[in-house]
C-alpha positions, 0 to 999 in steps of 0.5 A, a space after each residue: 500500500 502507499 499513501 497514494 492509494 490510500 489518498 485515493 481509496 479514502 476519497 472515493 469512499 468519501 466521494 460516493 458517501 456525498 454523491 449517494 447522500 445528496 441523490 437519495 434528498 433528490 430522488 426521496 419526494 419522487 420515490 416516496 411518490 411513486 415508490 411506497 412500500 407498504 406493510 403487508 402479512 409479510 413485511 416487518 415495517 408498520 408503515 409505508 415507506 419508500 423503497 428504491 434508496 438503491 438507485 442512488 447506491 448503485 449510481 454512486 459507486 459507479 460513478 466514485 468508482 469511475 473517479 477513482 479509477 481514472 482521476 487518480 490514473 489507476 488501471 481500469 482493466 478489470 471494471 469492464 464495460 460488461 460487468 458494468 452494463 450486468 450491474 445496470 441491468 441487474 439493477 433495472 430487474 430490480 427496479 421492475 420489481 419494486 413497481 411491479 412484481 415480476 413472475 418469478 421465470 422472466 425474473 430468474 432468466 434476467 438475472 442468468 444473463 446478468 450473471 452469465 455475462 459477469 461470469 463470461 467478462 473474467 480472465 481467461 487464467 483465472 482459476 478460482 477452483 483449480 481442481 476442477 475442469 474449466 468448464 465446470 467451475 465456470 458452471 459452478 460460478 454461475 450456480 453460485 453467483 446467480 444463488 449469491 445474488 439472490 440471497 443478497 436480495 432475501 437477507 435485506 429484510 430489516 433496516 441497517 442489515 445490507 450495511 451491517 454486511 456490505 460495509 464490513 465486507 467492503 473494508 475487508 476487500 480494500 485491506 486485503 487489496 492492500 496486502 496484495 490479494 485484489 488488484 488495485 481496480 478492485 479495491 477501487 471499486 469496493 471502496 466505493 461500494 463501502 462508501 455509498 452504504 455508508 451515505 445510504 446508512 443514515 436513511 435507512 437507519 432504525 426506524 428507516 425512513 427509506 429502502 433499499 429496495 432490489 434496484 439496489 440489493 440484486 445488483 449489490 449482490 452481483 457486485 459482490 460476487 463479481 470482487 470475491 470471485 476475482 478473490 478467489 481467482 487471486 488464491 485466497 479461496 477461504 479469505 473469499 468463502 469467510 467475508 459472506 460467511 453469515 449471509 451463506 449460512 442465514 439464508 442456505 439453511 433457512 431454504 434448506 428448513 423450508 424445503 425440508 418442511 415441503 415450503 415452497 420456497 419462491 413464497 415470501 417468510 419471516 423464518 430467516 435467523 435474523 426475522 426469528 430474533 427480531 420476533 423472539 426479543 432482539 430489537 433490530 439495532 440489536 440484530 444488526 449490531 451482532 451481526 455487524 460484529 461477526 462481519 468484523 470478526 469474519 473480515 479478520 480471519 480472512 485477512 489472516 488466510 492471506 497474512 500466513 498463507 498455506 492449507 493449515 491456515 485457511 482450514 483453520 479459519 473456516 472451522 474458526 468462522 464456521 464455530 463464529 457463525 454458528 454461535 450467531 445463529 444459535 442466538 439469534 434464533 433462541 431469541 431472549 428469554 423474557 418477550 419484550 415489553 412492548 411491540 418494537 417501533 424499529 422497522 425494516 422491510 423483507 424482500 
């Protein structure tokens, strides 16, 4: 790292802050006009509030991103035009379907060619999986972009909780960067994203005033997996599976429970670890500082794969935030033992 990065990195950050702050006061009479939220069975908010603060995230980081990146002379290879145009679309499939839902087919269909074309976009010589065939791990990473991408979607269900996961994954992508594990493009890049939750953050705080919305979560989630892809192609495979760890297991286990029970999971629920919290005692602030702290904690031990690189450590690390994980879900879904005085006023949205 040099103090020129560093300069950089914190400017961008700032930067997509301010330009994502001051588009949400622009963009807020519109999207509470014509953008409302409104509390149904399944919603955890008590009021209608406007959703769609995502366009201002997505639009923010791209536009910090394309800053930092070529005001500060940094090589832009790796933000392609492609990746750029599937987070566009992925952010107008999200759009979409906040005005009007979209059958669950076309909105799938939509998101592979997002997914496919990210997918397509990486280096030829990049092996995130080296022990399988090239053609099946580009599979797998399609599977699993297109899962990662979803999930992203299905935890942004209570107020602060995207910031609770993105900021601290954002951060940890630009300290690993600096320790040589992301080239600097890509640092570049979640800087910015860092920096557009964080000016997102203080209007979505409990009780939110504004959502994100899937014109902001779909194509945040793409983000993201596009950076830990390129994280694992760089190598650190365990640093890439540790950063998202509490989203994996949240959101994979609850399918899995819903399956098990003959669910159909495309319907909307309120059994996420964090919704069963939230409804067993844990205020919202609670949740998302818990998590929150489990994201800074999983953020270190990727930072250690890379550090003292080599197969012991990384194996060490995943049963370290594996045991880190469990134990959240574990509180989280035994809830406190004594139910809450009155209903909490704290809000938030499942989407």
């Amino acid at each position: 790292m040099t103090g020129a990065s560093a300069v950089r990195d914190a400017a961008t950050a700032a930067c997509s802050a301010v330009l994502c702050a001051g588009l949400i006061l622009l963009l807020y009479p519109a999207l509470r006009r014509y953008a409302l939220a409104k509390p149904n069975a399944r919603s955890s908010h008590h009021q209608p509030t406007p959703q769609g603060g995502g366009i201002a995230v997505i639009a923010a980081t791209i536009a910090a991103a394309c800053l930092g990146l070529f005001g500060f002379g940094t090589a832009p290879a790796p933000l392609s035009a492609t990746v750029l145009a599937a987070v566009v679309l992925m952010a107008a499939i999200g759009a979409v379907d906040d005005i009007r839902s979209l059958d669950v087919a076309p909105r799938l269909a939509l998101q592979a060619v997002a997914v496919a074309a990210v997918i397509w976009s990486l280096p030829a010589d990049l092996r995130a999986l080296p022990v399988t065939p090239f053609w099946l791990e580009r599979l797998v990473l399609f599977v699993a972009g297109l899962w990662f991408v979803n999930l992203v979607n299905f935890m942004d269900g209570i107020d602060w909780m995207t910031v609770a996961e993105v900021v601290p994954i954002a951060a940890a992508l630009v300290g690993l960067g600096y320790l040589g594990a992301l080239p600097p493009a890509c640092v570049v890049v979640a800087a910015a994203l860092g920096g557009a939750m964080i000016g997102f953050a203080f209007f979505n705080r409990p009780v939110a005033t504004l959502f994100l919305g899937d014109v902001g979560s779909l194509p945040i989630g793409l983000l993201l997996g596009w950076l830990l892809v390129l994280l694992a192609g760089s190598g650190y495979l365990a640093a890439a599976l540790l950063l998202p760890l509490y989203y994996l297991a949240d959101a994979t286990l609850t399918i899995i429970r819903r399956l098990f029970r003959g669910e159909p999971i495309w319907r909307a629920h309120r059994t996420h670890y964090y919704q069963l919290a939230t409804e067993r005692g844990f205020s919202v602030s609670e949740v998302v500082a818990l998590v929150f702290l489990v994201n800074l904690g999983l953020g270190a031990l990727a930072a250690a794969t890379v550090i003292v690189p080599g197969r012991l450590s990384a194996i060490a690390a995943l049963i370290a935030g594996a045991l880190i994980v469990t134990g959240l879900l574990a509180v989280l879904a035994k809830g406190r033992k004594q139910a809450p005085a009155a209903p909490s006023r704290e809000n938030g949205r499942l989407t």
